[in-house]
N, C-alpha and C positions, 0 to 999 in steps of 0.2 A: 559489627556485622553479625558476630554468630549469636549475639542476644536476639536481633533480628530475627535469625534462623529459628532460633529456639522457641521464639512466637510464632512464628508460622505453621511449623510441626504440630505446635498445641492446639492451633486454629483448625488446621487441617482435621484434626481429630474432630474437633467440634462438630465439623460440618460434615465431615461422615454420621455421626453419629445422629445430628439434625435430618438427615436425609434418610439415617434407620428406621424414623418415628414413624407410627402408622398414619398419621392423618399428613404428613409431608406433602404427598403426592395429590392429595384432592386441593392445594394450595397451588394451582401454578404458578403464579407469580411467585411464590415463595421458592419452590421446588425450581425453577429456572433460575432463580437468584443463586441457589445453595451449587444447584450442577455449575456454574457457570464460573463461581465463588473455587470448587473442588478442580476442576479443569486448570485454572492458574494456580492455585497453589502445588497441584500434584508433581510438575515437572521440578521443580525449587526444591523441594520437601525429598524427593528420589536423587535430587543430586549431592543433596547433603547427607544423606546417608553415604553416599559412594566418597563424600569426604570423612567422613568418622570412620567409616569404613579402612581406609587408606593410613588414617593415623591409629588405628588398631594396628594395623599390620607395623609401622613404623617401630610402634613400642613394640611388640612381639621379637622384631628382629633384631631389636636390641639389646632384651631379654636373652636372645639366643645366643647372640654375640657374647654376653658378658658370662652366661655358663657352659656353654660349647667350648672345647679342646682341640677334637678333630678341625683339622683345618680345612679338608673339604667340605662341611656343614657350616664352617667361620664363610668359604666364600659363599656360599651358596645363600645365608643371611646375608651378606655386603648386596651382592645380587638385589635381594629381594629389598633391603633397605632402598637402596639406591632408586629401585623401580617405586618403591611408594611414594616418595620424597620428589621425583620429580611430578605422578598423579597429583600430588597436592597440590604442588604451585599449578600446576595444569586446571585443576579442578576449584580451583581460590578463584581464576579470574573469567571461570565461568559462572561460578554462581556469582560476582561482583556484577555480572551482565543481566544475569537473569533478575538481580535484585535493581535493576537502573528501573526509573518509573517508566510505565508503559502508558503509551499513547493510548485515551479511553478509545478511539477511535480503530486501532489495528484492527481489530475483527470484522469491522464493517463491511460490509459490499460497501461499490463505488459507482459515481460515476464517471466518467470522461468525458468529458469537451474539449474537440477539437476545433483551430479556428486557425482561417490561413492571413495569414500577415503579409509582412511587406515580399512583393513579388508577382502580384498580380496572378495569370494564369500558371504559373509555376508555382507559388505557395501552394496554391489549390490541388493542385497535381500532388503535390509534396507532402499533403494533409491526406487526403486517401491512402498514399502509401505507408502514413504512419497507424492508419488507423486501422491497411489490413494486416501489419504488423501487429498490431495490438490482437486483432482478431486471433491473427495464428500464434500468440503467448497465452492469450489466454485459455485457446484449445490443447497448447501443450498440459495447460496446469489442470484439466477440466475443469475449468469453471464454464459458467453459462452467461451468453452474452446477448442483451437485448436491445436493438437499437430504436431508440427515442424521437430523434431528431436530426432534418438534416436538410443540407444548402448544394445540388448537382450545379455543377457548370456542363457546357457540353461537352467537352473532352475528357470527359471520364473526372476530373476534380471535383472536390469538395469545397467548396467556401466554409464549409463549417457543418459538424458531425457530434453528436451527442448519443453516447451508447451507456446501458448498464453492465456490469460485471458483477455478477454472484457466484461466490466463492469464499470459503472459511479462509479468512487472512489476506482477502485480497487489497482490503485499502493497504496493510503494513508492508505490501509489495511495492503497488502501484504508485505509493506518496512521492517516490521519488523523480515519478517522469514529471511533474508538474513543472512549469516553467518556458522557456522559449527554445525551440529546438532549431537549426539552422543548416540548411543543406546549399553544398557550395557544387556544383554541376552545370555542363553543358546544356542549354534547352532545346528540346526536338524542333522548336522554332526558333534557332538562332543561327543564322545562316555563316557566320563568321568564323563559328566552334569559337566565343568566349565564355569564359566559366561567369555563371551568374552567381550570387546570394541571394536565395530565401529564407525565409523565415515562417514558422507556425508559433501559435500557441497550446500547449497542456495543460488540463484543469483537471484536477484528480479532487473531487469531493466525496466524501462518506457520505453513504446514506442516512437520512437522516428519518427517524420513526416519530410517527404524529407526541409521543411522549417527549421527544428530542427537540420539536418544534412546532409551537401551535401558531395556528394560523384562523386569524378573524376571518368571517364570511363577510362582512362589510367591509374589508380591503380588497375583493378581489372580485373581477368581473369575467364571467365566462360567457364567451360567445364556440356560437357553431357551426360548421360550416363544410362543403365540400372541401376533399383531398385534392391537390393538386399535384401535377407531375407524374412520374408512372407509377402506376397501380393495377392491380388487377381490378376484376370485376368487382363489382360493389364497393370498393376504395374512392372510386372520382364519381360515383351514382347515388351515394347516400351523405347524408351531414352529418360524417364521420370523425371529423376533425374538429380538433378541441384545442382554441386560444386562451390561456390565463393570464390576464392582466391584473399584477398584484401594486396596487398606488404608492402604497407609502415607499417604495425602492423603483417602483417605475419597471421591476422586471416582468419580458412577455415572454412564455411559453409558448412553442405552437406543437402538437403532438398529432399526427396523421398514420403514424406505421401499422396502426392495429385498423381493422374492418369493424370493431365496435366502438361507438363512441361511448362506453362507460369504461374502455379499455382504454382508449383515449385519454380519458378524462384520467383516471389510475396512476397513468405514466406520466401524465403532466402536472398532476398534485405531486408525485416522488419529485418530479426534477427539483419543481417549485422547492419544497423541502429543502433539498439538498442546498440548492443555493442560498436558503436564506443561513441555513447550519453553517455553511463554510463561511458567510459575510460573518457572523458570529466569532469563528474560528480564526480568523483572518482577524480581528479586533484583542482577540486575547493576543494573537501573535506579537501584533506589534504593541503591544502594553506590554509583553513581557519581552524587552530586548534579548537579555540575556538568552533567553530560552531560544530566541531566535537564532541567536547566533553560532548556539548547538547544534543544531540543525545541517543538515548535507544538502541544500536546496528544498525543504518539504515545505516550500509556503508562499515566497516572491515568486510571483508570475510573470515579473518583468526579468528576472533574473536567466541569461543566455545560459543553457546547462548544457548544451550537446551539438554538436556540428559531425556531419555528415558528410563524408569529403567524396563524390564519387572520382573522380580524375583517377584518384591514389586510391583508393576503396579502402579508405578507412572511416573510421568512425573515433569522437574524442569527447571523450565526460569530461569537462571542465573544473569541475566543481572538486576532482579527486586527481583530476592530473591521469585519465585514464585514457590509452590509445590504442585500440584493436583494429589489425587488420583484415576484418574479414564481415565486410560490406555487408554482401551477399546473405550472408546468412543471419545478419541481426536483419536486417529487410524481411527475412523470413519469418521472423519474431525467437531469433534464438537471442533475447535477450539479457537471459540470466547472470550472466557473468557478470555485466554490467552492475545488475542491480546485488548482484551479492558483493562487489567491490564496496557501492555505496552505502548498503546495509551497517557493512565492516569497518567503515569511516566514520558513519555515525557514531556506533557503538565504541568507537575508541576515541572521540572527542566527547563523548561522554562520562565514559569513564575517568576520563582527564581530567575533566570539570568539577567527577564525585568523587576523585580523590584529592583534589586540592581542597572543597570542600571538609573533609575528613580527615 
């Protein structure tokens, strides 16, 4: 591991001093390589220093130990000994974290699809509410949120919602809602008071950039057409609205939320994107079981990850054995907790895996 370290350090140099040169910066492909390259090695490279750091101090206080007399300077080294020696082990299994491979994907914006499942007008109902959820986490984080696409029923539900999220780190967030979420509740239509199950689906795809995924123009058919459902003015009066039918996957885009149709068209070549990058994504997955199986839920879509209990106002992660009570306010999007449990989950059957490995 610390020969590792000790590459990294060296590289680190490299690539400051790459980024020194004067012609770097009329390079930008080059110059966004190297910032990008500098940005991940920086944090790794500062926390190893705070571990040499640590073992300086270790030797020093044992140094003092061995020529020190005075016995209140003997304890005050024990002291100091004692506090560096626990920093280390403290500071050993966070650089073992920082050095696990990183998902090429973490940095990405995202998108989200939302899709209501078994439950009829209740899933529907149950998909808006996760999606204004979504909305109000991702206003906590500031990130910025753009919606794409999307299926009203009349009662306020969603059949199905597609939004963007940009934001630095937002895929290495959001991976984990992916999966089937399932709310267990009384329905404002159920004359009986008996608790139903619903069900939605979460799709958390990285955006995907035309370098990430090329896409032939003889696969794909664009027609156009008026905006349906409400709209403001000029949304249902001009052929605003832009369908992508891409043949060889049979997948249809329909994009209407913008008043331009080249904005249209924008949003529905990302979505397209994305989906073909995740079918991609979704093929290494299950090529690589193993990999798979490290994982905290970031890939099965068929996989049940979270239930919603309102009766009891809880809420429970499956996937980590986690149970909070406090409804109310993950509905609000205080979701973090959640996602910091299963961050933490990850990262320690990871670890698990890179030390058996090792």
């Amino acid at each position: 591991m610390f020969d590792k370290l000790e590459d990294l350090v060296s590289r680190l140099e490299e690539v400051v001093n790459e980024l020194a040169e004067p012609g770097c910066v009329s390079d930008q492909a080059r110059f966004k390589r190297l910032m990008k390259e500098q940005n991940e090695l920086t944090p790794i490279c500062e926390k190893y220093q705070e571990y040499k750091a640590a073992q300086t101090a270790v030797q020093d206080s044992l140094a003092m130990l061995e020529e020190e007399t005075d016995e209140e300077m003997r304890e005050l080294a024990k002291e100091e000994l004692n506090d560096a020696k626990e920093r280390i082990t403290v500071l050993e299994e966070q650089l073992k974290i920082l050095l696990l491979p990183k998902d090429p994907n973490d940095d990405k914006n995202v998108i989200v699809e939302i899709r209501a499942g078994a439950g009829g007008d209740e899933a529907a109902l149950f998909a808006a509410e996760i999606y204004r959820m979504y909305m109000h986490y991702a206003e906590s984080q500031r990130w910025k949120t753009e919606l794409a696409e999307y299926e009203e029923i009349g009662i306020g539900g969603m059949k199905n919602v597609t939004f963007m999220i940009n934001g630095k780190g937002a895929y290495s967030v959001m991976k984990y809602e992916s999966g089937v979420h399932r709310v267990q509740r009384v329905p404002e239509t159920e004359s009986g008071g008996r608790i139903h199950t619903s069900t939605i689906t979460v799709a958390v795809m990285p955006e995907a950039e035309e370098v990430d995924i090329a896409i032939d123009e003889k696969d794909i058919r664009i027609d156009v057409m008026r905006a349906s459902g409400n709209g403001g003015q000029c949304v249902n009066t001009t052929d605003s609205a832009v369908r992508l039918t891409h043949y060889p996957t049979g997948i249809v885009i329909y994009s209407q939320t913008e008043k331009s149709q080249l904005q249209n068209k924008e949003k529905a070549f990302a979505l397209l994107r994305a989906k073909l990058y995740d079918m991609e994504c979704q093929k290494q997955h299950d090529a690589e079981a193993e990999a798979r199986r490290s994982q905290i839920g970031t890939g099965d879509r068929s996989e049940k990850i979270r239930t919603y209990n309102f009766p009891q106002g809880r809420v429970t992660d499956h996937r980590i054995g986690l149970t909070l009570y406090k409804l109310d306010k993950i509905m609000d999007g205080d979701i973090q907790e959640i996602i910091d449990a299963c961050i933490a989950a990850d990262q320690a059957m990871k670890l698990s895996n890179f030390e058996d490995k090792n």
